[in-house]
N, C-alpha and C positions, 0 to 999 in steps of 0.2 A: 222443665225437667231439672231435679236438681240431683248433681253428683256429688259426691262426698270423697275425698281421697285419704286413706287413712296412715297418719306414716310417723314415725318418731320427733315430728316437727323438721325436718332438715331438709336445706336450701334447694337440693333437686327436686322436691316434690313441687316445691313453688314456684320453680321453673317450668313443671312440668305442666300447672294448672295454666298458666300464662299465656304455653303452648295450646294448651286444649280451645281455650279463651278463644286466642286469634283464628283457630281451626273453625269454631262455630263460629263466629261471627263471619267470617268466609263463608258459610254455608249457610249462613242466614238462619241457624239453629240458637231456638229461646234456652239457655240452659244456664244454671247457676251450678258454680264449680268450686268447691274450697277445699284446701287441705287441714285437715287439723289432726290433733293428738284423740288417739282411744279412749279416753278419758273423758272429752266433749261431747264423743256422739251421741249422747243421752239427751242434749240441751239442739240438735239438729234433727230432729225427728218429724217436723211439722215437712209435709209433700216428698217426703226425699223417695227416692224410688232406685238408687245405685250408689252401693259402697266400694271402692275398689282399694285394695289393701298394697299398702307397699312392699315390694319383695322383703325390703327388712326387717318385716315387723309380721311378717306370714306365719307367725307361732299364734297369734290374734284370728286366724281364720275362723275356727271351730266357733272359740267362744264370740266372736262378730255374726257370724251365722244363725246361731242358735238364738240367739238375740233378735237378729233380723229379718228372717225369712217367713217366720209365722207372720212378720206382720205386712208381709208382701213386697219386704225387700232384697234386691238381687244383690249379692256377696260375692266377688270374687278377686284374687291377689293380683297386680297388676302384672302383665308379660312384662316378664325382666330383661328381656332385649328391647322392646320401647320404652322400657324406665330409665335402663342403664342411657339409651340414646337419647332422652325425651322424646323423642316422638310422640307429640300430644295428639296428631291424625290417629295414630295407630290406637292409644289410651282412649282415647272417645270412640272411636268405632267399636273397642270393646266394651266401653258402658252402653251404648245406642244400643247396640246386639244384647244387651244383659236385660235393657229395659223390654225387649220388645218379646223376651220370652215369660 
């Protein structure tokens, strides 16, 4: 599975993938996880299946959607109380739950 975190490039995102990281592999979940700027998603398109948007960059929703979702992928802005915490448990179980609808 691969998730995509979409955020202005800044240092908590990539804490937060790290977190996610350690969480799957805990659970013995296959999943590739990176964070990159709005600007790249065009060049990340091969299997991706969940985009989750960071709280500060949540003006990006509409047009990441519009983008994404015809092509069957799940868009949504990442809970800002697991962002602001990292909680990378929290951030994956809402990409799992994004994937499976």
């Amino acid at each position: 599975m691969k998730i995509i975190l979409v955020c202005s490039a800044g240092m908590s995102t990539s804490m937060l993938v790290k977190k996610m990281k350690e969480t799957a592999d805990s659970r013995n979940l296959e999943v590739d996880i990176r964070a990159i700027a709005e600007t790249q998603l065009k060049n990340e398109m091969e299997d991706l299946q969940v985009v989750l948007i960071g709280p500060q960059v949540r003006y990006l929703e509409k047009k990441i959607k519009a983008q994404l979702e015809p092509k069957g992928v799940a868009v949504d802005v990442i809970d800002q109380m697991a962002y602001g915490m990292i909680q990378g448990d929290k951030v994956l179980d809402q990409a799992l739950s994004l994937a499976k609808k």
